[in-house]
Backbone as a printed PyTorch tensor [residue, N CA C, xyz], in Angstrom:
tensor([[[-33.4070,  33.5470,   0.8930],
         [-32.8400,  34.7950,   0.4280],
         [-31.4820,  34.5120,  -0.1930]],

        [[-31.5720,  35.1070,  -1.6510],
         [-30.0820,  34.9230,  -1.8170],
         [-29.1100,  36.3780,  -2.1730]],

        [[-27.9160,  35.8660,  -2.5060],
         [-26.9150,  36.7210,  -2.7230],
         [-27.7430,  38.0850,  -3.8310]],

        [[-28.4540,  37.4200,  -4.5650],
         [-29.0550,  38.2820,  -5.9670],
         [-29.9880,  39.5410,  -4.6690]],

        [[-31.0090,  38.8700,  -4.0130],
         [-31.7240,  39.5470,  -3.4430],
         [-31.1330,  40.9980,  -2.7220]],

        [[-29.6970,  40.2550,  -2.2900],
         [-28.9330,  41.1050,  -1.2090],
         [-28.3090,  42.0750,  -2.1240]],

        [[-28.2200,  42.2290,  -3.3060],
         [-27.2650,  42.8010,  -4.1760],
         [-28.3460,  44.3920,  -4.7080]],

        [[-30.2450,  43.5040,  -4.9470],
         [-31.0150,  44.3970,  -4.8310],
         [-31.1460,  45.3030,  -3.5370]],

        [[-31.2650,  44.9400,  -2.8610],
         [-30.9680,  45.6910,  -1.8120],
         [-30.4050,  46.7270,  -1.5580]],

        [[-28.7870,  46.2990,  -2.0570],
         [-27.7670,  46.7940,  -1.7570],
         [-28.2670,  48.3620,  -2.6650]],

        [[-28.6910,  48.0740,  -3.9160],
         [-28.8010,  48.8600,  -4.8660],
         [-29.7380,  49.9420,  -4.4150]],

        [[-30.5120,  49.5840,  -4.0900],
         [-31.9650,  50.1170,  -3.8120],
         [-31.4280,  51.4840,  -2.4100]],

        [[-30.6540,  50.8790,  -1.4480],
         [-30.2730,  51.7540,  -0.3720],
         [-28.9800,  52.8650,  -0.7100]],

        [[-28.3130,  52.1290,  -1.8510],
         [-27.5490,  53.0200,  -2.4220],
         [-28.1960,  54.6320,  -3.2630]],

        [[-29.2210,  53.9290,  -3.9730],
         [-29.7480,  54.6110,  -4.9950],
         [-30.9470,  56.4070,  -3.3910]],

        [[-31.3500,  55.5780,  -2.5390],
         [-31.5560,  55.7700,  -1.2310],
         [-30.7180,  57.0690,  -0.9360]],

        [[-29.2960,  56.8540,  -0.6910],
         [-28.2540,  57.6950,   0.2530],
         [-28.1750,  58.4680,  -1.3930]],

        [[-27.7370,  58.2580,  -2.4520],
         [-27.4200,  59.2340,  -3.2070],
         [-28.6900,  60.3570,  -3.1340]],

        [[-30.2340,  60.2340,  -3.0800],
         [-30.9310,  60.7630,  -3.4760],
         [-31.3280,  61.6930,  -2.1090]],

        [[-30.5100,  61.2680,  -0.9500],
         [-31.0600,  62.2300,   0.1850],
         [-29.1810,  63.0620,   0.1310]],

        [[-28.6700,  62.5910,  -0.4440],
         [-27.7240,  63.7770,  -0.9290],
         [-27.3490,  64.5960,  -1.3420]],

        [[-28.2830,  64.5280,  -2.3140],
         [-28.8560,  65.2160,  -3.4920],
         [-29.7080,  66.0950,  -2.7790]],

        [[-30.6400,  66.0610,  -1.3790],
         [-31.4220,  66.6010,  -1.1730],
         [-33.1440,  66.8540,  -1.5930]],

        [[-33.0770,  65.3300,  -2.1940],
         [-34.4910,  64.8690,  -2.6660],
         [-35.2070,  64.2080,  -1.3000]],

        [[-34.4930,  64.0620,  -0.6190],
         [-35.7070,  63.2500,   0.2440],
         [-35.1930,  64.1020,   1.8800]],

        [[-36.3320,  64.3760,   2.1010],
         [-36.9690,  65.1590,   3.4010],
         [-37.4930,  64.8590,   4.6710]],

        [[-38.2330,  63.4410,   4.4950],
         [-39.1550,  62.9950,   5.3880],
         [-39.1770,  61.5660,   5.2720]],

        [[-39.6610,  60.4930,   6.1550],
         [-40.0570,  59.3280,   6.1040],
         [-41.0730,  58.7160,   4.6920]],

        [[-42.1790,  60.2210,   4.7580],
         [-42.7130,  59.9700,   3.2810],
         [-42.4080,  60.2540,   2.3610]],

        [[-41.3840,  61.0950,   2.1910],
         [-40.0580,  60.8570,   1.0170],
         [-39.7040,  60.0430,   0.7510]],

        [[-39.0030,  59.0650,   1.4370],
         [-38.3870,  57.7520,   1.2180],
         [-38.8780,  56.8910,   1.1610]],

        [[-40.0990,  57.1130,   1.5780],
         [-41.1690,  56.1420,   0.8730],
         [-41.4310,  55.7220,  -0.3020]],

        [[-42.3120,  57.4270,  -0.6160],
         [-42.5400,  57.5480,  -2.2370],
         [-41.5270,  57.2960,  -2.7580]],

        [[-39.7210,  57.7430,  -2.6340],
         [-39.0320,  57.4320,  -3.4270],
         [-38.4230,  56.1670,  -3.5450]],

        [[-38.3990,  54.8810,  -2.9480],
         [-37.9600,  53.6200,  -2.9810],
         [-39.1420,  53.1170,  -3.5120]],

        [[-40.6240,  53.4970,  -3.1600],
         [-41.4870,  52.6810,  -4.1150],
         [-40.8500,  52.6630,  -5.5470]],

        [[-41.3080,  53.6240,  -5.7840],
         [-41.1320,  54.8910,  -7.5110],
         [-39.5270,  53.7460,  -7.9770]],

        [[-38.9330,  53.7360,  -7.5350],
         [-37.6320,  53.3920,  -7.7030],
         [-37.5940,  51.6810,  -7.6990]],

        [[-39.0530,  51.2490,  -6.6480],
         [-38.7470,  49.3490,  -7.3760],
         [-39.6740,  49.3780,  -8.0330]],

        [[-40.7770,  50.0360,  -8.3910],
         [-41.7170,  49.9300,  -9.7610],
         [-40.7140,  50.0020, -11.0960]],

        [[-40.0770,  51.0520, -11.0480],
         [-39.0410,  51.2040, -12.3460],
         [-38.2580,  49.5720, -12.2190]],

        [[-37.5250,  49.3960, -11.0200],
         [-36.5950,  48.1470, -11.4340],
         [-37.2900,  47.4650, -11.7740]],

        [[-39.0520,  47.2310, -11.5570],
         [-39.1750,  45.6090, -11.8450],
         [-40.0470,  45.9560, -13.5650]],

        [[-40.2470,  47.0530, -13.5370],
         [-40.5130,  47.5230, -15.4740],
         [-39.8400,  47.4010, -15.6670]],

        [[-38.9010,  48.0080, -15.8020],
         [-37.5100,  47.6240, -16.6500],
         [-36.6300,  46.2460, -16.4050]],

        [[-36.7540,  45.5780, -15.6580],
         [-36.0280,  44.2680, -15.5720],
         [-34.6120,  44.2720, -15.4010]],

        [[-34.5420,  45.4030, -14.2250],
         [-32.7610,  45.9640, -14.3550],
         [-32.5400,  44.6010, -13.0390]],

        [[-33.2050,  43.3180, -12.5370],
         [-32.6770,  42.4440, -12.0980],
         [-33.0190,  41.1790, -12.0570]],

        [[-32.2830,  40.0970, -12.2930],
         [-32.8300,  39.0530, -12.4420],
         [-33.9780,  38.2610, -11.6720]],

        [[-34.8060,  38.1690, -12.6400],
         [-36.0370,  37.1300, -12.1530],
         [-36.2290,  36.0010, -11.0890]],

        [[-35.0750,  35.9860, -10.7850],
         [-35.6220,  35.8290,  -9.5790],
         [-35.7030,  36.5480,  -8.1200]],

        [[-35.2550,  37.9160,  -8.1640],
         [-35.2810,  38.5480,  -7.0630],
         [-37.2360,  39.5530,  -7.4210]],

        [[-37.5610,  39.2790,  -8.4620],
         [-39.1160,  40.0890,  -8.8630],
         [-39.9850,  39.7660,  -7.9370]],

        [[-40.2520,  38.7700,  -7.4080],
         [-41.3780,  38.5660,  -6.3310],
         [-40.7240,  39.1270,  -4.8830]],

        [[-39.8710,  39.3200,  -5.3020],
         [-38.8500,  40.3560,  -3.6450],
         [-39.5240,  42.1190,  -4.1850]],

        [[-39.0470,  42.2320,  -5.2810],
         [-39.7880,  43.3130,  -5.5770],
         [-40.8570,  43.7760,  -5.8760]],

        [[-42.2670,  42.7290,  -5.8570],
         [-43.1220,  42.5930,  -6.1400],
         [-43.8250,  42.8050,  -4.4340]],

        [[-43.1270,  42.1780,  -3.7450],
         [-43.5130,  42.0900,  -2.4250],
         [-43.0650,  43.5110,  -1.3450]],

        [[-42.0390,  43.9670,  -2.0240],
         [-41.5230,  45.5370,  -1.5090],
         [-42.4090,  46.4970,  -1.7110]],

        [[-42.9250,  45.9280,  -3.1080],
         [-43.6740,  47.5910,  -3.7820],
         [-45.1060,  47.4970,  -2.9690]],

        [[-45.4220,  46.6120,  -2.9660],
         [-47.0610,  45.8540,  -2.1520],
         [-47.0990,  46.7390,  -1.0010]],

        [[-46.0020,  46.1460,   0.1660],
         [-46.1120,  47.1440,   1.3620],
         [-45.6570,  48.0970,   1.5780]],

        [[-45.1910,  48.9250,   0.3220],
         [-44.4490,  50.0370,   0.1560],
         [-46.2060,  50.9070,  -0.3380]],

        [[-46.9870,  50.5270,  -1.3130],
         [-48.0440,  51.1150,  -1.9140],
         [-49.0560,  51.1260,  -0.5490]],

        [[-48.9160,  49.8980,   0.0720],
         [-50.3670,  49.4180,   0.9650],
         [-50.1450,  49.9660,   2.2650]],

        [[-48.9430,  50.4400,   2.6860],
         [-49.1650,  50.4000,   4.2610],
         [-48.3410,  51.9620,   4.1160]],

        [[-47.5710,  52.5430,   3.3140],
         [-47.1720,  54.0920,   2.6970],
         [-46.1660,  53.4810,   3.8420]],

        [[-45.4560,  55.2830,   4.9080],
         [-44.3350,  55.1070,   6.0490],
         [-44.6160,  53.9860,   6.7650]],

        [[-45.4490,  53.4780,   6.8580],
         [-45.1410,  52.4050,   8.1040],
         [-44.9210,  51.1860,   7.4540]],

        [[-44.8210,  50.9380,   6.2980],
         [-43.6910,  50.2310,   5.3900],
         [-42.5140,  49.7300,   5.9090]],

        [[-41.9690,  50.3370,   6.0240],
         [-40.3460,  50.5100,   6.7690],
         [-39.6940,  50.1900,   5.2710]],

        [[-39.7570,  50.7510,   4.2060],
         [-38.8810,  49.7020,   3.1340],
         [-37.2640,  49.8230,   3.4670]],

        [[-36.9630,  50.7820,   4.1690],
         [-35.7450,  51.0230,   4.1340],
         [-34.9560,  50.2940,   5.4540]],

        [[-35.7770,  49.8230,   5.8990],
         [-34.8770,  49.0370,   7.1320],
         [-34.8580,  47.9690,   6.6290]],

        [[-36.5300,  47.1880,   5.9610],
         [-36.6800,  45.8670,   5.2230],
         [-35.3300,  45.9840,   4.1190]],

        [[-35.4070,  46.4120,   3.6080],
         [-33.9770,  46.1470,   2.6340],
         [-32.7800,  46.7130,   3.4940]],

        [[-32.5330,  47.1490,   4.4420],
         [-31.0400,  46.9280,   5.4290],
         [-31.3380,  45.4480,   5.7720]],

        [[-32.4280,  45.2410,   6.6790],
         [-32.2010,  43.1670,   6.7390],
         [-32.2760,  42.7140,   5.7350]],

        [[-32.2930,  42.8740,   4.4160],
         [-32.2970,  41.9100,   3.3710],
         [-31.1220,  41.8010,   3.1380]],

        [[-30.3230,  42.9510,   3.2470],
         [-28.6900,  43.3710,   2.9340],
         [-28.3890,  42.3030,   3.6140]],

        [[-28.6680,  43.0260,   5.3340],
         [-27.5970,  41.9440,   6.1930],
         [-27.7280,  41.0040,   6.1990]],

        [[-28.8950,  40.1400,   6.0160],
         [-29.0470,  39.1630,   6.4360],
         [-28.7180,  38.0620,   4.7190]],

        [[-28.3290,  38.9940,   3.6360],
         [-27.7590,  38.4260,   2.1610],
         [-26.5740,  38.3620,   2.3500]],

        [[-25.7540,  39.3010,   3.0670],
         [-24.2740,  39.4260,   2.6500],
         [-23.5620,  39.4230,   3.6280]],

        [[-24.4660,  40.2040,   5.0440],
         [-23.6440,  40.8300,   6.3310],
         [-23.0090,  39.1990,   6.9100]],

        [[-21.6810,  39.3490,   7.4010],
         [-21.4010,  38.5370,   8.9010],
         [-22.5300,  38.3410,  10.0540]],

        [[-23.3010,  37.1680,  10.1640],
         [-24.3800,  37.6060,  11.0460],
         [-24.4320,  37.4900,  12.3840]],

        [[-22.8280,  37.0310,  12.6930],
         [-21.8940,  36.6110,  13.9000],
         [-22.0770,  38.6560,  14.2500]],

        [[-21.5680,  39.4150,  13.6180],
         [-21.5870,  40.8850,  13.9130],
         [-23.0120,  41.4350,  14.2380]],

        [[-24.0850,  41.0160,  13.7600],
         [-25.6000,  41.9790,  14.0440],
         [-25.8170,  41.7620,  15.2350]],

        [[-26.6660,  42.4840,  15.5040],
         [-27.5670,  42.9700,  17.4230],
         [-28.1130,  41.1910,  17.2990]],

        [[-28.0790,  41.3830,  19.0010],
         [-29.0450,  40.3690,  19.3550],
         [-30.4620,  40.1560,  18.4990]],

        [[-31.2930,  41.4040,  18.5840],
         [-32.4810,  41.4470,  18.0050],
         [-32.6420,  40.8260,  16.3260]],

        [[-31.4120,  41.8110,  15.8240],
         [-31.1650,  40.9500,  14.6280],
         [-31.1230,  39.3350,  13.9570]],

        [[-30.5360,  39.1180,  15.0840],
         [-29.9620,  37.5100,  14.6860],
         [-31.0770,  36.7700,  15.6670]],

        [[-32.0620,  37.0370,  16.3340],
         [-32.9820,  36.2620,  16.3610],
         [-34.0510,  36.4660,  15.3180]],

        [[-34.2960,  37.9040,  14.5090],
         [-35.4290,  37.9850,  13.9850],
         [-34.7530,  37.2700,  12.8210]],

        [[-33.6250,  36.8250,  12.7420],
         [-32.8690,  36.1450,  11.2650],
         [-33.4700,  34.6980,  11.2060]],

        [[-33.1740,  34.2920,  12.5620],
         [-33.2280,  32.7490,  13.2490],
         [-35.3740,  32.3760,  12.5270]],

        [[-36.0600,  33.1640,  13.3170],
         [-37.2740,  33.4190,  13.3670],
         [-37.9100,  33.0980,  11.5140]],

        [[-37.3590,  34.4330,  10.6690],
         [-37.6880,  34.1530,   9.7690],
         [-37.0850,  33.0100,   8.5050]],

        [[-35.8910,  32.6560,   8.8210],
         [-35.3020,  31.4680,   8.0140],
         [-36.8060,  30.0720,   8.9240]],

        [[-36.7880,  29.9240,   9.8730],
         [-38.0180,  29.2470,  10.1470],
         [-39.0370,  28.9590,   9.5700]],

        [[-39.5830,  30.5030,   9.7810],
         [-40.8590,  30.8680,   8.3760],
         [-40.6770,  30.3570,   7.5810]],

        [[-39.7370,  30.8430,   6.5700],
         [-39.1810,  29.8880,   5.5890],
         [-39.2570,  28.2530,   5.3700]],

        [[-39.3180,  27.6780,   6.1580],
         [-39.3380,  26.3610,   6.7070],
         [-40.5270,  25.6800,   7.0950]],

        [[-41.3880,  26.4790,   7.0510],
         [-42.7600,  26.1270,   7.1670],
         [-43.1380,  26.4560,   8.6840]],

        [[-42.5310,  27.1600,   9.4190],
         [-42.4750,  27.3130,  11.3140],
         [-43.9500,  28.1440,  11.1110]],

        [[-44.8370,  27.8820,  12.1360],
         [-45.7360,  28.8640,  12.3260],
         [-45.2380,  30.1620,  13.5540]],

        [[-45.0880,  31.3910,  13.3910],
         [-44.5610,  31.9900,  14.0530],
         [-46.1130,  32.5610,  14.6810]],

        [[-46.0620,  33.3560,  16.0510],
         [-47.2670,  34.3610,  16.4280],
         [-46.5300,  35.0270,  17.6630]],

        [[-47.1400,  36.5110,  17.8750],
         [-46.7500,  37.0510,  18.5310],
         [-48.1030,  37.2130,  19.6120]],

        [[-47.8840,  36.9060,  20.5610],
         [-49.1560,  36.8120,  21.5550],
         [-49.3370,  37.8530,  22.3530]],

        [[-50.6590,  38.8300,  22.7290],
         [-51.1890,  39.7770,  23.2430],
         [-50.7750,  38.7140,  24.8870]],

        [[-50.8960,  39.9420,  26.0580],
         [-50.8330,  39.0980,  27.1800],
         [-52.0890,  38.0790,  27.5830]],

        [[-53.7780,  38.8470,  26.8510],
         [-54.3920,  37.6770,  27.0200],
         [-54.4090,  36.3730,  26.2500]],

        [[-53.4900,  35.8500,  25.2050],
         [-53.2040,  35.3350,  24.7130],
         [-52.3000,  34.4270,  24.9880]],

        [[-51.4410,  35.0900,  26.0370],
         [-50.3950,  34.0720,  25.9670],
         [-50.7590,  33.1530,  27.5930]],

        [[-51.6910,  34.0300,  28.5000],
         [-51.9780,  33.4770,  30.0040],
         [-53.1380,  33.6380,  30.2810]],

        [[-53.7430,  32.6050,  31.0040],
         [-55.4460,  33.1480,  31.7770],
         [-55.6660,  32.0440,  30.7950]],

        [[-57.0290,  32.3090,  31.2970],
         [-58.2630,  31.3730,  30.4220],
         [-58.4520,  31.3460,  29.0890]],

        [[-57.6040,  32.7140,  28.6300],
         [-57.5720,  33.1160,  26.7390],
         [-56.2910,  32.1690,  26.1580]],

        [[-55.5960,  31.7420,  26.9170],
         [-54.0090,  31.6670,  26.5760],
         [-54.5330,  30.4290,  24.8620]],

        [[-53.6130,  30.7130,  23.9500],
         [-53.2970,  29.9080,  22.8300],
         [-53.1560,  28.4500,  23.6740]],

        [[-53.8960,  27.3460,  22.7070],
         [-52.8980,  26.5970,  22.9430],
         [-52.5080,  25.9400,  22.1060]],

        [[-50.8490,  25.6320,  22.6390],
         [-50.2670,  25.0510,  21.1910],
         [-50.5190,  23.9440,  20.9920]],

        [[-50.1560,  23.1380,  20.0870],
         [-50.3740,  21.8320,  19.5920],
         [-48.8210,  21.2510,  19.1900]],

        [[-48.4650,  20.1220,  20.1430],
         [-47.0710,  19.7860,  20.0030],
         [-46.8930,  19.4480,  18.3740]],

        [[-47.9260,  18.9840,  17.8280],
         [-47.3690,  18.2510,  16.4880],
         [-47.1240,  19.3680,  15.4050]],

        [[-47.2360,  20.6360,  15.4560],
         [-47.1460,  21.8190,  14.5460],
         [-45.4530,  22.3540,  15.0990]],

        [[-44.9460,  22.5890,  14.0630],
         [-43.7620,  23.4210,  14.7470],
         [-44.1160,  24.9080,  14.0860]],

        [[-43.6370,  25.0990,  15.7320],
         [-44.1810,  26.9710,  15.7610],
         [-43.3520,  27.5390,  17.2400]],

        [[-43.2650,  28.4320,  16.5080],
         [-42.5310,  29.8490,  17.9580],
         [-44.0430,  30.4860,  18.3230]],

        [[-43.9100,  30.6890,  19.9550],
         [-45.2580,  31.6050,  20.1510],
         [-43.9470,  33.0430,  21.0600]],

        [[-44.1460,  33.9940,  20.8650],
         [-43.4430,  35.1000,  21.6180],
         [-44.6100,  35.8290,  22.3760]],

        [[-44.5300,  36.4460,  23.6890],
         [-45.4520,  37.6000,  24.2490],
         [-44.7100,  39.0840,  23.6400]],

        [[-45.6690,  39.8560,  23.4280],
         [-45.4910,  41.2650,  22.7120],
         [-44.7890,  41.8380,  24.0950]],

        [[-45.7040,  41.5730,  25.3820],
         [-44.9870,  42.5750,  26.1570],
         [-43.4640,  42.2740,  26.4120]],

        [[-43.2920,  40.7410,  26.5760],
         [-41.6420,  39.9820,  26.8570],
         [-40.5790,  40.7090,  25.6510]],

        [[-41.4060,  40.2100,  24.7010],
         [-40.6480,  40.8780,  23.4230],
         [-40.4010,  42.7390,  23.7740]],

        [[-41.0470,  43.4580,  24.2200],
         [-40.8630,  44.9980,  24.2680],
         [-40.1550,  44.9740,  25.4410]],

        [[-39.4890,  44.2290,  26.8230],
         [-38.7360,  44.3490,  27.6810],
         [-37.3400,  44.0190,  27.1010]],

        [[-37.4470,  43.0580,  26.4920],
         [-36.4010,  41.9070,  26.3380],
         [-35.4920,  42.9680,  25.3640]],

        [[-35.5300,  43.7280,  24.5770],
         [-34.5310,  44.4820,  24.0280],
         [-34.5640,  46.2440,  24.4010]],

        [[-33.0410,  46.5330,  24.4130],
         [-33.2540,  48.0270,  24.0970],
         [-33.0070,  48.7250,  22.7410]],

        [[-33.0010,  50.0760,  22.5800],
         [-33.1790,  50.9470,  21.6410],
         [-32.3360,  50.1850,  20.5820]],

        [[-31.0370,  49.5060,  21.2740],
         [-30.3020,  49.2430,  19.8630],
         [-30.2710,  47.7970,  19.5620]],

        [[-31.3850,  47.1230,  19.7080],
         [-31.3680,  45.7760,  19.7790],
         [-30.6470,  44.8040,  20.8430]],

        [[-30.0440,  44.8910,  21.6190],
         [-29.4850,  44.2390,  22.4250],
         [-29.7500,  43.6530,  23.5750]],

        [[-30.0180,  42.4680,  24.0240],
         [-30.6070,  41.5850,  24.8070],
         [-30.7630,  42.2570,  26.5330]],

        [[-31.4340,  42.5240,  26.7370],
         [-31.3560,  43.6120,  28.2340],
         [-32.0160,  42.7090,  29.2470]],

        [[-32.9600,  42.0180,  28.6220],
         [-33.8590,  40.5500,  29.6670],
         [-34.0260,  39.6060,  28.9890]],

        [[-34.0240,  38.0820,  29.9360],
         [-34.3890,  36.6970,  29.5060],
         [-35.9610,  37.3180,  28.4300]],

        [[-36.1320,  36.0780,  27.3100],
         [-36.6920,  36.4170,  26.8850],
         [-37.6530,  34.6410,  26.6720]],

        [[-39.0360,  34.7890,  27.2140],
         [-39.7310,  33.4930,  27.4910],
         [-40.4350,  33.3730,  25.9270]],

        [[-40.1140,  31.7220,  25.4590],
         [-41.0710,  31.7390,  24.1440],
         [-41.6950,  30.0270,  24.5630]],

        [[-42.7200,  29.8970,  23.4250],
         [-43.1750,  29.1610,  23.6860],
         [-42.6710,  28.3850,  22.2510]],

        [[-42.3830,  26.9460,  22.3940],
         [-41.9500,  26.0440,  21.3740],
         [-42.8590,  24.9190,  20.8830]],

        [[-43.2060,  24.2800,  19.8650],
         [-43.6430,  23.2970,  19.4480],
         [-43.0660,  22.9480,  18.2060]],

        [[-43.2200,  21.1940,  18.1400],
         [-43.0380,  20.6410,  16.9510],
         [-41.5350,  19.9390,  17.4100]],

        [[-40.6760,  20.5690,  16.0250],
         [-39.4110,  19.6940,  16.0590],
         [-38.4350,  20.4270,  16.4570]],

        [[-38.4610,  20.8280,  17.9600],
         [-37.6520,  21.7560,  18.5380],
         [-36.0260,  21.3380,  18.6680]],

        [[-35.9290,  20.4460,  18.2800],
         [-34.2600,  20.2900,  18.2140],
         [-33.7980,  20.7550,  17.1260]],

        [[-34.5210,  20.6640,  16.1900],
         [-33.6530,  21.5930,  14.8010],
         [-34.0350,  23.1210,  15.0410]],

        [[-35.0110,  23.8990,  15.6940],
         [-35.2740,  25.2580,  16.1650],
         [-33.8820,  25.5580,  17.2870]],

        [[-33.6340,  24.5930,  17.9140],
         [-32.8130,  24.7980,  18.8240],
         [-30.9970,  25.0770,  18.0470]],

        [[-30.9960,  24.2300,  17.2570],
         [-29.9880,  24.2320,  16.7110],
         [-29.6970,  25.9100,  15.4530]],

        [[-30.9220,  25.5620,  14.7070],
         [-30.9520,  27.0090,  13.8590],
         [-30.5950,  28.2930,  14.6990]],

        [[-30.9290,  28.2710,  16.0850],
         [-30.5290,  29.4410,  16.9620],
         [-29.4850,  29.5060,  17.3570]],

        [[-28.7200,  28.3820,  17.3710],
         [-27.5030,  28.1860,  18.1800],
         [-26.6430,  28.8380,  16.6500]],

        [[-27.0760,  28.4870,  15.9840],
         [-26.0380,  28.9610,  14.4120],
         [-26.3650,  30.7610,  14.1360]],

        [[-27.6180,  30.9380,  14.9870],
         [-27.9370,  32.2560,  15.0650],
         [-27.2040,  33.1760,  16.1770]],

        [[-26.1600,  32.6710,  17.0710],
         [-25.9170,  33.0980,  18.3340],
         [-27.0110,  33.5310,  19.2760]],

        [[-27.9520,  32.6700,  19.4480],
         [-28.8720,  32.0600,  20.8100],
         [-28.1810,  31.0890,  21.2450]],

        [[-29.6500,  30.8410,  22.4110],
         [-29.2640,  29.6460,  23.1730],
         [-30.9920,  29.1010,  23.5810]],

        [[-31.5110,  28.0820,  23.4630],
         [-32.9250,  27.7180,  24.0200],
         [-32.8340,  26.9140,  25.1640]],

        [[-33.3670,  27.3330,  26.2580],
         [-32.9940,  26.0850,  27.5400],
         [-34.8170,  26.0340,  28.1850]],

        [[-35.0830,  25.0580,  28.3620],
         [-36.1030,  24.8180,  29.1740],
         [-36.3420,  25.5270,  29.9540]],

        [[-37.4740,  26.7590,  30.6440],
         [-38.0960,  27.1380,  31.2850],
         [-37.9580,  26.5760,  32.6670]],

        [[-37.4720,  26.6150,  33.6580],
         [-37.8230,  26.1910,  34.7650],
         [-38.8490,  26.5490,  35.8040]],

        [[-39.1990,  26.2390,  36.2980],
         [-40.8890,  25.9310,  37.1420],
         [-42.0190,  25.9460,  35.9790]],

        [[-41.5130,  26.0050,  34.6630],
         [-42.7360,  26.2780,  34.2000],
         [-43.8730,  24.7830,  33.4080]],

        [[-44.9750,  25.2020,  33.7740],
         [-45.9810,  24.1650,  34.1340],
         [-46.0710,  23.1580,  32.7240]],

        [[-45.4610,  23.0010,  31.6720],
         [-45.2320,  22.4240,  30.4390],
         [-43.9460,  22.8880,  30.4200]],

        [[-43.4430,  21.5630,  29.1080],
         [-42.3690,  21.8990,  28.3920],
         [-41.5730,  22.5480,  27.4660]],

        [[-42.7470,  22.7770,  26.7760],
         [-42.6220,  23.4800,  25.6640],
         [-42.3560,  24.9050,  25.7300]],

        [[-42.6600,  25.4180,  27.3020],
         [-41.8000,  26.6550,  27.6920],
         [-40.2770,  26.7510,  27.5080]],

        [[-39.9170,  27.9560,  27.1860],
         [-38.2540,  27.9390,  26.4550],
         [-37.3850,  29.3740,  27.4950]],

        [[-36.6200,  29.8300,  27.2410],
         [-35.7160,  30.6280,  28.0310],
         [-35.0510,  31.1720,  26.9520]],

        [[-35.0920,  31.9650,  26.2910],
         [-34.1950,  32.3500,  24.6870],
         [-33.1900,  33.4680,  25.3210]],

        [[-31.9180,  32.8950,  25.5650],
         [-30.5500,  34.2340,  25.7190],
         [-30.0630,  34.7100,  24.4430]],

        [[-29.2060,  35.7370,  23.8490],
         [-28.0260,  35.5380,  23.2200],
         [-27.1000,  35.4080,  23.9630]],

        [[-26.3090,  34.6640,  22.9710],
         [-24.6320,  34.0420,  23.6100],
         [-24.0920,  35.4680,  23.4490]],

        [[-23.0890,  35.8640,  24.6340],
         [-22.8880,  36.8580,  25.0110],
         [-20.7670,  36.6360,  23.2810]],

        [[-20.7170,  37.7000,  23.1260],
         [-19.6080,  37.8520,  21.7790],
         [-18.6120,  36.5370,  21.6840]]])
């Protein structure tokens, strides 16, 4: 993600607050329809450089395909923050889902595991030579509250080249420590570092 991306963004949420000022937008499917409508025009008209188009190409996709449950308007607040913001300042939740997707980026296989998925006879199993994050959905729905902020230890599962995962978090304000009692290694302990 770069500075260009964050600048669309910026634009896009601006263009956003003027138009519910205005008293054009009403509802979740307001702001829907109107941020689609609004990156179809930017990327016809070419009001930004080519290389942020497959950002907008990829906005309008799950903006057309999935309507409100889109989220475009939070997706472009993390594009903001995570282009321009201090990321020393965002929620816990933030700056791991930052950590998480610069990964992606990186080729990380990420998955979020159902509970029969992650234990029992169903459980995944990983393969040390892949680097990948495995998270449980339910750990993940304890582990934060309403405003992102770390409320419980949060258990993940690690593979691959976990010293540079370890480190990308530590630049994320985490921390990864080995699991204790737990029956492999590749069990993890994910805190945020407290301010």
């Amino acid at each position: 993600m770069t500075e260009k991306t964050g600048h669309l963004a910026w634009c896009a949420l601006i263009a956003l607050h003027l138009a519910r000022h205005d008293g054009l937008i009403h509802s979740e499917s307001h702001e829907n329809i109107f941020l689609t409508r609004w990156l179809a025009t930017a990327l016809k008209q070419h009001r930004f450089p080519r290389e942020v188009a497959t950002d907008i190409q990829w906005l309008l996709k799950q903006g057309r395909t999935l309507g409100t449950r889109a989220k475009l308007r939070h997706k472009l607040d993390y594009l903001w923050r995570s282009c321009t913001g201090d990321l020393t300042r965002q929620t816990d939740l933030f700056r791991l889902t930052y950590a998480i997707e610069t990964a992606k980026e990186l080729q990380w296989v990420y998955r979020i595991l159902s509970d029969r998925e992650w234990s029992g006879r169903r459980a995944v199993i990983a393969n040390a030579d892949i680097n990948a994050i495995y998270l449980s959905r339910s750990g993940l729905d304890i582990a934060f509250d309403d405003e992102g902020v770390q409320i419980a230890p949060l258990v993940a599962r690690l593979t691959g080249r976990i010293p540079a995962f370890k480190k990308l978090l530590d630049r994320c304000g985490w921390h990864a420590e080995v699991y204790p009692n737990a029956d492999t290694s590749s069990v993890f302990l994910l805190t945020a570092k407290s301010g």
